[in-house]
Structures are given as C-alpha cells and as structure tokens.
Kinemage of the C-alpha trace (Angstrom):
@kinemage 1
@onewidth
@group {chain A} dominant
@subgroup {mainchain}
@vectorlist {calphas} color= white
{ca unk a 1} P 57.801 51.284 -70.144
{ca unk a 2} L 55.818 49.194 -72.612
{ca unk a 3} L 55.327 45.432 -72.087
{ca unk a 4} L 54.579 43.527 -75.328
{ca unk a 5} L 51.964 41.173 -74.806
{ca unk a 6} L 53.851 37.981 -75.761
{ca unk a 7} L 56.486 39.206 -72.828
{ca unk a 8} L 53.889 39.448 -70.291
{ca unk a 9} L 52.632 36.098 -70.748
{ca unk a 10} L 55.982 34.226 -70.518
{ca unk a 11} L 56.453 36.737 -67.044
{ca unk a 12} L 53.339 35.394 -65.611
{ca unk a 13} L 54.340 31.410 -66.610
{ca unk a 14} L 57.319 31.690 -65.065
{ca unk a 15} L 55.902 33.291 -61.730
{ca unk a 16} L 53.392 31.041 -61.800
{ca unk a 17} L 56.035 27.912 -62.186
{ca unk a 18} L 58.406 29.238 -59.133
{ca unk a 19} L 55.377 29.820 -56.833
{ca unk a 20} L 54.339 26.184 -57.294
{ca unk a 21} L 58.031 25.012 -56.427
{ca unk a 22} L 58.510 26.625 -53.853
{ca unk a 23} L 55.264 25.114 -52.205
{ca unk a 24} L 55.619 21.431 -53.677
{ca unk a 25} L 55.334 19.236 -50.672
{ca unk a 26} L 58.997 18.239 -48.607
{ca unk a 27} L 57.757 14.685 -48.701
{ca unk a 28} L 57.745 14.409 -52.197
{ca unk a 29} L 60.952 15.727 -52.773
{ca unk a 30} L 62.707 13.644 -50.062
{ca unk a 31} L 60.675 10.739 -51.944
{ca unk a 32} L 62.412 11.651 -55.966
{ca unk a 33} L 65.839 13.200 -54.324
{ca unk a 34} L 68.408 10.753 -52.817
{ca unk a 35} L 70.623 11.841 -50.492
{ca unk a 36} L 68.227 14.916 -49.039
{ca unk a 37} L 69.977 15.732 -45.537
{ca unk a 38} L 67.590 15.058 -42.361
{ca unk a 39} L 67.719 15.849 -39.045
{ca unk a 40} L 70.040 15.207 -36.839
{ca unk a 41} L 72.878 15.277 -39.150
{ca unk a 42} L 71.613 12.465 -41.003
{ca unk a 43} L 71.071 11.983 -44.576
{ca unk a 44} L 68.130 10.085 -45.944
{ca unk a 45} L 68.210 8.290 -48.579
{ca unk a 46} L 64.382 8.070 -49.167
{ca unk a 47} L 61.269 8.439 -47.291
{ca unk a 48} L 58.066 7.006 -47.952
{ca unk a 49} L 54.235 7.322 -46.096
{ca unk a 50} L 53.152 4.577 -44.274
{ca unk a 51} L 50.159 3.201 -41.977
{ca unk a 52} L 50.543 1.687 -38.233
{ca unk a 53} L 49.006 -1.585 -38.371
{ca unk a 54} L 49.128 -5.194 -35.936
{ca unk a 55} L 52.234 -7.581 -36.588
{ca unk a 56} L 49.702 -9.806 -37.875
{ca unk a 57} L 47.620 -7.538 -40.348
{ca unk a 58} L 44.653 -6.672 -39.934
{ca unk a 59} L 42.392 -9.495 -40.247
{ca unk a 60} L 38.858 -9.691 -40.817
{ca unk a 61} L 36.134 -11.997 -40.076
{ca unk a 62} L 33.383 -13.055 -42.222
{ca unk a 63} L 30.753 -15.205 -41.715
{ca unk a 64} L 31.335 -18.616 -43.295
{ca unk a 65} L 27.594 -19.093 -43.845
{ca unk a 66} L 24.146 -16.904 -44.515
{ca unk a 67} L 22.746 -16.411 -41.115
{ca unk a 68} L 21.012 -13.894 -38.417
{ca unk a 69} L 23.371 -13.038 -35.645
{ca unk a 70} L 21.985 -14.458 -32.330
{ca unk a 71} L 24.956 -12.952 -30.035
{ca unk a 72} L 27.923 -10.913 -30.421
{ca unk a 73} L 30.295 -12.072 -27.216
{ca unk a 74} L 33.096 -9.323 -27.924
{ca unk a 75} L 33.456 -5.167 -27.740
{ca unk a 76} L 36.282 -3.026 -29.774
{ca unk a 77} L 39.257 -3.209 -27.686
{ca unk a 78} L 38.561 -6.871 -25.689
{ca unk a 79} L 41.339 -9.270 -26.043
{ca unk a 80} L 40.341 -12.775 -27.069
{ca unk a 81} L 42.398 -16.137 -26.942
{ca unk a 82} L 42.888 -18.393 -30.063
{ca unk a 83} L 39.318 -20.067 -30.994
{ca unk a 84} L 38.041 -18.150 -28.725
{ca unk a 85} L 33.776 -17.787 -29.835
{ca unk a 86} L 33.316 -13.907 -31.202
{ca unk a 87} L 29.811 -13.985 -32.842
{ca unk a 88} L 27.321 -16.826 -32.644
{ca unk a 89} L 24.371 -16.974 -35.747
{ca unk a 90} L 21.131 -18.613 -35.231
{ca unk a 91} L 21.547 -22.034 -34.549
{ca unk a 92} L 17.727 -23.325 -34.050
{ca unk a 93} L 17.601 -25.797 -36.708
{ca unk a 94} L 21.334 -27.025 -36.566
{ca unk a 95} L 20.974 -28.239 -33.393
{ca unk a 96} L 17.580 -29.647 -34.188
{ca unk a 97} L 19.784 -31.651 -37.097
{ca unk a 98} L 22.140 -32.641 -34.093
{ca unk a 99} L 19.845 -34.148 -32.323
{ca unk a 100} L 18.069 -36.275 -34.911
{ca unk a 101} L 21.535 -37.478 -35.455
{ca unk a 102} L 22.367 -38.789 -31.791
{ca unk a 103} L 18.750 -39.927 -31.684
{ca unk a 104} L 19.768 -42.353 -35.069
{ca unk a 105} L 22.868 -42.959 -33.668
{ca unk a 106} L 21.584 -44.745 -30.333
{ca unk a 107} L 19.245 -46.348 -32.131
{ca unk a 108} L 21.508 -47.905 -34.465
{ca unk a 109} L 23.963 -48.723 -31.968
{ca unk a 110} L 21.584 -50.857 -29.866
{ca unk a 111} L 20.541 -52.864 -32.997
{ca unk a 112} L 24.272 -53.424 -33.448
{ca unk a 113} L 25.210 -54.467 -30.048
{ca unk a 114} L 22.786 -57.162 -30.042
{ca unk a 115} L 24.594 -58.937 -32.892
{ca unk a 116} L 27.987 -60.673 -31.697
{ca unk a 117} L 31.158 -58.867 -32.824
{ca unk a 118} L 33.514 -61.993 -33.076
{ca unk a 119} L 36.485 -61.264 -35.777
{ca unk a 120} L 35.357 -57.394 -35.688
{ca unk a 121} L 35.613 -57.025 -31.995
{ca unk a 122} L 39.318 -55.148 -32.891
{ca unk a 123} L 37.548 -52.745 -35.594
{ca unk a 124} L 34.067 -52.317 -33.382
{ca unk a 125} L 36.197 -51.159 -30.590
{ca unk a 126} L 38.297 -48.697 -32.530
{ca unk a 127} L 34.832 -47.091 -34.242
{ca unk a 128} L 33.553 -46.891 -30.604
{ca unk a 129} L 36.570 -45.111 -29.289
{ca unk a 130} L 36.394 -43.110 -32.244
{ca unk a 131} L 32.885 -41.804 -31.469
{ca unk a 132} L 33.916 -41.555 -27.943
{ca unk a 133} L 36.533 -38.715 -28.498
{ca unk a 134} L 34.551 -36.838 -30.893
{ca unk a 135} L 31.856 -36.814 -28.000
{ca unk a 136} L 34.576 -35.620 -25.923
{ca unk a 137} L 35.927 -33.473 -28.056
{ca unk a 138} L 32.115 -31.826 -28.191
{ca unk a 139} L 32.328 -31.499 -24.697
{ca unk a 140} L 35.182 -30.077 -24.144
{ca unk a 141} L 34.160 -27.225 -27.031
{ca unk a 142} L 31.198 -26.851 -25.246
{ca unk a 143} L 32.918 -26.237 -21.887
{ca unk a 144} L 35.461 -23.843 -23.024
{ca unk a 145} L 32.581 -21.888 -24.802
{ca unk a 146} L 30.903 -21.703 -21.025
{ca unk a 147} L 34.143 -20.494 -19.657
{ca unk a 148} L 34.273 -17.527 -21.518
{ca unk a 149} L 31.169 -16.701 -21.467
{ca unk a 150} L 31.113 -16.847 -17.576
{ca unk a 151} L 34.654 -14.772 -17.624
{ca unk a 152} L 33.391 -12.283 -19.909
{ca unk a 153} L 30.212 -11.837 -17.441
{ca unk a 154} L 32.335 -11.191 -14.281
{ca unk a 155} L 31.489 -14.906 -12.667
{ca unk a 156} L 34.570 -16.958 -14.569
{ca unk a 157} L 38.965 -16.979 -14.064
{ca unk a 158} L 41.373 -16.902 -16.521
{ca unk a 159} L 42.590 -20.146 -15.136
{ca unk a 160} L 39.253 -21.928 -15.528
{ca unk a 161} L 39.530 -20.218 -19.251
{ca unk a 162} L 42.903 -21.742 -19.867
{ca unk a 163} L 42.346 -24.995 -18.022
{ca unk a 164} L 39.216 -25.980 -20.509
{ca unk a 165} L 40.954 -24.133 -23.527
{ca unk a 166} L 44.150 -26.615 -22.404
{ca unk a 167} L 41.706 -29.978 -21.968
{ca unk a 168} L 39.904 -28.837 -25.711
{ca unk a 169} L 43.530 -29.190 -27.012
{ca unk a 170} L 44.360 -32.447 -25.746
{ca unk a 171} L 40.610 -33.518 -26.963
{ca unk a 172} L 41.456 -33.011 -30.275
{ca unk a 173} L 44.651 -34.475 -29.892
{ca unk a 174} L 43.064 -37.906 -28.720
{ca unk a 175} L 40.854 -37.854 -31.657
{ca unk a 176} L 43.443 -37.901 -34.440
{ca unk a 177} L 45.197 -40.868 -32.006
{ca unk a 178} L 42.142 -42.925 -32.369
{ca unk a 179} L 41.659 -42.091 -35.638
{ca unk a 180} L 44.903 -43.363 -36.726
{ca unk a 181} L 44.269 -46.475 -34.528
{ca unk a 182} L 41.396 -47.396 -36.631
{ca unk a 183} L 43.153 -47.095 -39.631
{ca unk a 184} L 45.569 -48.993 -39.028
{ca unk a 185} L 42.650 -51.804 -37.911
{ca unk a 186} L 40.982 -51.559 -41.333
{ca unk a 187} L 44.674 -51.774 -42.944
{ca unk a 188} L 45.020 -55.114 -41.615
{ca unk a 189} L 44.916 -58.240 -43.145
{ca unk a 190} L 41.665 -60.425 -42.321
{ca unk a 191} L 39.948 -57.905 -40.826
{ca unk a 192} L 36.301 -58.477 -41.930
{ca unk a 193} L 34.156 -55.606 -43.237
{ca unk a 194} L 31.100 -53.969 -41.614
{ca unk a 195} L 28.116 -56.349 -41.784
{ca unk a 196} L 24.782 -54.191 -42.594
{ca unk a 197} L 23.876 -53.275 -39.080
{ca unk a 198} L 27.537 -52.262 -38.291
{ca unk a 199} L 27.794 -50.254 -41.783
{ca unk a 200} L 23.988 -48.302 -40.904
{ca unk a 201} L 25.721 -47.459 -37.763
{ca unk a 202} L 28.384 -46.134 -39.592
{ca unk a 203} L 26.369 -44.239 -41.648
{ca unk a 204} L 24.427 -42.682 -39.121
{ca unk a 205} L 27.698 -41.870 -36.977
{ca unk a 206} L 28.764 -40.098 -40.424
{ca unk a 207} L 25.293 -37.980 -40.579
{ca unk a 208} L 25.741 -36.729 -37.085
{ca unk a 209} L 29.356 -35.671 -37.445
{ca unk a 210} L 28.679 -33.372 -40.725
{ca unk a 211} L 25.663 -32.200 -38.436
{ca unk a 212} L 28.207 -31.024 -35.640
{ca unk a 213} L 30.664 -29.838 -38.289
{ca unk a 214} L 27.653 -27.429 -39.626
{ca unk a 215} L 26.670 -26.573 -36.134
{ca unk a 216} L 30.129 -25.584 -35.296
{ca unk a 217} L 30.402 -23.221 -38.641
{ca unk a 218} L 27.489 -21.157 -36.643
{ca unk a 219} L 30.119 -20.092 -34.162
{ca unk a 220} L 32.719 -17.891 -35.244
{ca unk a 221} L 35.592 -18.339 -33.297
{ca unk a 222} L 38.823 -15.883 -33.381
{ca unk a 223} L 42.046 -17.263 -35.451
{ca unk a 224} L 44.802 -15.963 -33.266
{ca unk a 225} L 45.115 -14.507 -29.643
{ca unk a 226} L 44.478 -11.243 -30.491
{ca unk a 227} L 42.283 -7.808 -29.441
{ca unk a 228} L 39.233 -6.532 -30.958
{ca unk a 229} L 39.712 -3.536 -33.252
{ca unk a 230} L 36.141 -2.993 -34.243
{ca unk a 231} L 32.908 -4.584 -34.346
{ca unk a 232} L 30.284 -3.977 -37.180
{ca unk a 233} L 27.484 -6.116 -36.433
{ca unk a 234} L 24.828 -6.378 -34.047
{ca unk a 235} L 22.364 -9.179 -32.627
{ca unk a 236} L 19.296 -9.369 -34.952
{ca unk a 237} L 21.010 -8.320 -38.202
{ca unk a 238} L 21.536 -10.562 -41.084
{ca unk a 239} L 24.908 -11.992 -41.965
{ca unk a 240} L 26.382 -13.319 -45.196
{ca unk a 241} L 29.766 -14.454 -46.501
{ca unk a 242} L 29.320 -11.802 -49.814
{ca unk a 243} L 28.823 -9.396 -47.528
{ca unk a 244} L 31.789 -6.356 -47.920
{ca unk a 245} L 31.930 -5.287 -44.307
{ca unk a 246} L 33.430 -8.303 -42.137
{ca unk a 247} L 31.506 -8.209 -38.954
{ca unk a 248} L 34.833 -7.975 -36.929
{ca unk a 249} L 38.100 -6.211 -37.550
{ca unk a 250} L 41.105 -7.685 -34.957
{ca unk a 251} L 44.761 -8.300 -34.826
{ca unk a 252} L 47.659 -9.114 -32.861
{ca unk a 253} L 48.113 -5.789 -31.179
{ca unk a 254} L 51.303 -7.222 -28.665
{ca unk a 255} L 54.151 -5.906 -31.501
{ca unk a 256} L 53.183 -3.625 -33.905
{ca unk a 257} L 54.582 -2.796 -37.650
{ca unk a 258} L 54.516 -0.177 -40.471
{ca unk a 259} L 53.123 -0.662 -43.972
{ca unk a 260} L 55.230 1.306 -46.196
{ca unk a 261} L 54.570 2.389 -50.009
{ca unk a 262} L 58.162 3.306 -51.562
{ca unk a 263} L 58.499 5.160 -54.914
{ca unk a 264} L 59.924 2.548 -57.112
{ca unk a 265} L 63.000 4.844 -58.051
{ca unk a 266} L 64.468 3.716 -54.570
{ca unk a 267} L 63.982 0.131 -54.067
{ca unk a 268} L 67.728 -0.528 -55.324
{ca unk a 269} L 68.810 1.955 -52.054
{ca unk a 270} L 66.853 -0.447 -49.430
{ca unk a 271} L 67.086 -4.201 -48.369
{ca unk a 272} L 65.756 -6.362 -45.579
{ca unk a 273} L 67.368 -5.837 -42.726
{ca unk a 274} L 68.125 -2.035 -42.469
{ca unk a 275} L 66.909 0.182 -40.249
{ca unk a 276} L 64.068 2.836 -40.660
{ca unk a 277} L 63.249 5.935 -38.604
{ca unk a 278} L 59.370 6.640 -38.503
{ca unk a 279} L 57.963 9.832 -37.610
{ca unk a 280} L 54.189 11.070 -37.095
{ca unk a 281} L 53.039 14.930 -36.913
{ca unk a 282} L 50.728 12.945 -33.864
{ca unk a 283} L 54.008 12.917 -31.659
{ca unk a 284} L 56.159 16.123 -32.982
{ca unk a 285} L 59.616 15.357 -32.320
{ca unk a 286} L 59.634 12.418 -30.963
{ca unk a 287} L 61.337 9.576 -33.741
{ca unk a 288} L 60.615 5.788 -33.785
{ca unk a 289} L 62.761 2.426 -34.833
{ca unk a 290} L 61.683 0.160 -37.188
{ca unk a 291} L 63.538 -2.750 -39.238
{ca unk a 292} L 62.988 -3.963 -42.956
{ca unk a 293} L 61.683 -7.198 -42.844
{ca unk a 294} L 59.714 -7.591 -46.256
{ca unk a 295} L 60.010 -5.857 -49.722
{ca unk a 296} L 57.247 -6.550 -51.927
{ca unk a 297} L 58.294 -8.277 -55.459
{ca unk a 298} L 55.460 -6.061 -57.244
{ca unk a 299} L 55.566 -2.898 -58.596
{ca unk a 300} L 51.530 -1.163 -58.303
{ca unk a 301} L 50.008 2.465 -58.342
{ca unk a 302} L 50.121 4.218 -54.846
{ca unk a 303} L 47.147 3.804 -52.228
{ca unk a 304} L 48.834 5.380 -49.355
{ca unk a 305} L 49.365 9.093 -48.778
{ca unk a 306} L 51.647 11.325 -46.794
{ca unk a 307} L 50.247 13.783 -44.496
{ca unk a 308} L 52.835 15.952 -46.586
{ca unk a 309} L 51.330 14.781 -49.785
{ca unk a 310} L 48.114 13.673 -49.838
{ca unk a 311} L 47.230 14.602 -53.577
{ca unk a 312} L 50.514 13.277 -55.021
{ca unk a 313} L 50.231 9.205 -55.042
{ca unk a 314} L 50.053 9.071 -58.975
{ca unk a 315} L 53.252 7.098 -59.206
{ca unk a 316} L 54.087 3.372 -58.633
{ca unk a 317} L 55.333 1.478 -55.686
{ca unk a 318} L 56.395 -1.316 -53.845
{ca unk a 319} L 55.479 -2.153 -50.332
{ca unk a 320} L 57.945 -2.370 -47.667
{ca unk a 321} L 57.289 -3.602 -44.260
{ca unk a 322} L 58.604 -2.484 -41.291
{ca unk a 323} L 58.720 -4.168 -37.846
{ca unk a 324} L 58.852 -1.478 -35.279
{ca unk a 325} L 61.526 -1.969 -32.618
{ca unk a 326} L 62.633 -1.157 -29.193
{ca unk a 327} L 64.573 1.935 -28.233
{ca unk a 328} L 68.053 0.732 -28.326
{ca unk a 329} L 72.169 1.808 -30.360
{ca unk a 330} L 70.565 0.969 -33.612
{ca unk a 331} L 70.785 4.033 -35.313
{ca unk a 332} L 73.336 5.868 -33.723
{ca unk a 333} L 72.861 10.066 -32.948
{ca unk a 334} L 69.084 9.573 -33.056
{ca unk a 335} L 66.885 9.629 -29.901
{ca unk a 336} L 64.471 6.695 -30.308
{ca unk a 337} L 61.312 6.072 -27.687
{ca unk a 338} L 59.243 3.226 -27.201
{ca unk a 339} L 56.930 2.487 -30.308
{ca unk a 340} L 53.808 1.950 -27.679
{ca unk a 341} L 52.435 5.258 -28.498
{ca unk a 342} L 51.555 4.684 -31.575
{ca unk a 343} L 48.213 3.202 -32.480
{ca unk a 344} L 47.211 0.757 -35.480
{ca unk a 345} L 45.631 2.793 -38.760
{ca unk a 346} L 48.060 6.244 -38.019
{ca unk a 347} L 49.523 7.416 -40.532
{ca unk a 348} L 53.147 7.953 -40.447
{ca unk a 349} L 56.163 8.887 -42.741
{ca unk a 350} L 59.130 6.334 -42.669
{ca unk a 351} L 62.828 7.605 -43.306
{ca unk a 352} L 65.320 5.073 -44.854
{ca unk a 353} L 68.895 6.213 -45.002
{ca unk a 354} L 72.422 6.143 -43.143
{ca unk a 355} L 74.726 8.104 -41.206
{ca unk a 356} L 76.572 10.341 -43.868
C-alpha cells in the first residue's frame, strides 16, 4: 500500500505528539488539573514543589565592615544563643582607638573634678552614672564573650553562659534607666549648662563611646538563638560587606517550614489556614502535615522545581508558606509522621486539597 508523502508526515506528528503526553511529568499535570484524585482516596486540588527551610528563613551574615577575619568561634551544625559572638575581624587598631579614648577620658575627668560642681552637682552625677553603666555594660559584653569561649573549649557551663548572657541584659537595661535620668536633669528648669572643662569631658566621653561602638561592629554576633547551617570563611581571609557569599548561613532549626511556589491558576483554591500534605521521594511513602500560614501578594516567574519537573518552571507563581506540623486528626484518612526527618534545603512536593 502506497503512503503519500503529505500522509506520512501528519502520521509521524501525531506519534510524535502522543509519545510526549504520555511522558509529560505527573507533577505538572496535578499542578494545571484541579481536582486530580491522590492517594488515599483523596483528591487534590493542586500541588506545587517546594524547599525545607528553618521557621525563621535562612539568614545570612555579612560582615558590617571591610576586615581580615581573626577567629571564626562556630562549626556547621553548633547551636548558638542570641548575640552570641560567631566571627571576630581584626581588631588591632580599634582597640588601640579605645584606649586613647579612656586615656582622654581620665584625663579630662581629673581636670573636671578639681573644679566645684555646685548647681551641676544633679547633672554631673547623672553623666557619671551614665559612663558608669556603659563601663558596665562593656564588662558585662566582655564577660559573656569569655563564657562562650570557655564553653565552646570544654572548660565553661551553660549556666555560667546564661548567668553572664542574663547580667549583659540587665546591663543594658540600666543604661537606658540612666540615660533617661539624665534627660530628664537637662529638661529641667535652672539647670546650668556644662562649663568648658565639664563640656571637654563630654566630648571626650562621646569619642570613646563611637570608639567602642566601632570596636563592637568587629564582632559579629548571631541575631537569634539558632544553629549553624554552614560556614564559608576562614581565619586569615579577607572580609567585606559587598562580598556575595555571607560568611555564615544559620537559622532557627527548632520548627521547621516549607517554601512553596504555586502556579498562579490555583491561588483562588487555597487560603491561610488549610492544611497541606508534603511528600519527598527522600522518605517514599511516608506523608507530612503542614498548615498555610502566608500567601504571597505577588505574582513572579518560577525559581523552584519539582523533582517531577525540573525543566518545566516557565510559568508564574506565588509563594505559599507552609508551617510543618505535628502528627495529629488534621487531615483525616492520611497517615502523618513527625516532620523531624526532614532536613532544611530538601526538596519536596506539597499537596493542597480536601477530602472528596
């Protein structure tokens, strides 16, 4: 039998249009086709690929100034208190600038003292118990700093850690008392102002706190109580703020949550506060519980890409996050484990949908 040659084209385009059907990713099509049944008995609504991350984001730390690393105190996976000191750069000259400071400071404060404070006796009292507590404050920086570093070498307690982490606190809580307290001095009626040795101690007690404020921007301290994801710098190398590695990668690794990208076609079938079934070809079988608890009010291409579907992200998206939960009768006919298996940066698929 003859086969015209326009006939045996059209033959092969079709072929050719079935055979790509019929291997077009399951993802995708659960993604475009509402109402695609699931397992279980269940039909989804929409599903969408997602990445683990920390309940508080990933967050990344930078250093605030240009400057060769003179310690790193931390390793990937350590857990670190709030303001507790991660990387410290070279801090030669700053504390050089320091102690020029104090040195002006003393000076200036003896010249002072030998004139007689009568009507300023109220404000010199208040500047000196000002100085006082940021001195203390300095201290108590300074001895939480020592804590950790003597925990971290196998010599320190967690309760020493917490004790001077506690006393920091209330240091900088008795600063901002006696800084109100001198305001409220200077706000009063007939109090005099500085005469010239009182103002050049002033001035000199202003030069040696911007010298502690840059010393202290030399220690990079963490943000939250968190653990360690990654470290990417080393003692010796050169640090800057441009720089478009951070030198540390940490978050908040206690609760973890989902960063979903859904096709834009089914943000009307989702809201905050439903429930979401995660799944990740890591643990076959095995399902995970989330909850909606952010929809993005931006439309943008796709970043993110199923395992089912890594080549097909040309469309747009919003981005949903999802709080993973514990097992409990949330989603009823579903067998839900504890989300502690998974691990921040997996990538998962997340099912949104109801029992049909």
């Amino acid at each position: 039998m003859m086969i015209r040659e326009g006939q045996l084209s059209i033959t092969l385009y079709l072929c050719a249009v079935l055979a790509s059907a019929a291997t077009m990713p399951q993802s995708l099509s659960a993604q475009n086709v509402a109402g695609k049944p699931g397992d279980s008995g269940r039909t989804w609504q929409a599903v969408a690929p997602g990445v683990v991350e920390p309940r508080s984001g990933e967050i990344k730390i930078a250093a605030p100034v240009i400057g060769r690393i003179s310690e790193v105190f931390v390793r990937a996976n350590d857990r670190v208190l709030a303001d507790e000191p991660l990387v410290r750069l070279d801090d030669e000259d700053a504390q050089a600038r320091v102690a020029s400071a104090q040195a002006q400071v003393a000076m200036r404060e003896r010249a002072r003292n030998e004139k007689s404070a009568g009507k300023s006796a109220n404000r010199r009292n208040a500047e000196d118990a000002l100085a006082d507590a940021e001195t203390a404050l300095a201290d108590a920086r300074n001895a939480f700093d020592k804590a950790v570093r003597a925990k971290r070498a196998g010599s320190g307690s967690d309760a020493t850690v917490n004790a001077t982490h506690t006393a920091w606190m209330g240091a900088q809580d008795n600063l901002e008392r006696q800084r109100s307290q001198l305001r409220r001095i200077q706000a009063q009626s007939g109090t005099p102002l500085p005469t010239q040795v009182e103002g050049q101690l002033n001035v000199a007690r202003g030069d040696l706190r911007v010298a502690v404020a840059e010393l202290e921007k030399l220690t990079i301290r963490a943000p939250i109580a968190s653990t360690i994801l990654r470290v990417d710098v080393k003692a010796g190398e050169l640090a800057a703020p441009s720089s478009p590695q951070p030198l540390l990668l940490l978050g908040d690794l206690s609760r973890l949550r989902v960063r979903a990208e859904l096709d834009e076609h089914n943000i009307g079938k989702i809201k905050v506060g439903d429930t979401a079934t995660v799944r990740t070809d890591a643990f076959p079988g095995q399902t995970f519980a989330g909850k909606i608890t952010a929809i993005a009010p931006l439309i943008r291409p796709a970043r993110l890409n199923s395992p089912a579907s890594r080549n097909l992200s040309d469309f747009s998206v919003t981005e949903i996050l999802i709080d993973l939960i514990d097992p409990g009768p949330l989603v009823a006919g579903i067998d839900l484990i504890d989300p502690g298996p998974l691990v921040a940066g997996m990538n998962v698929d997340v099912y949104f949908g109801s029992d049909r």
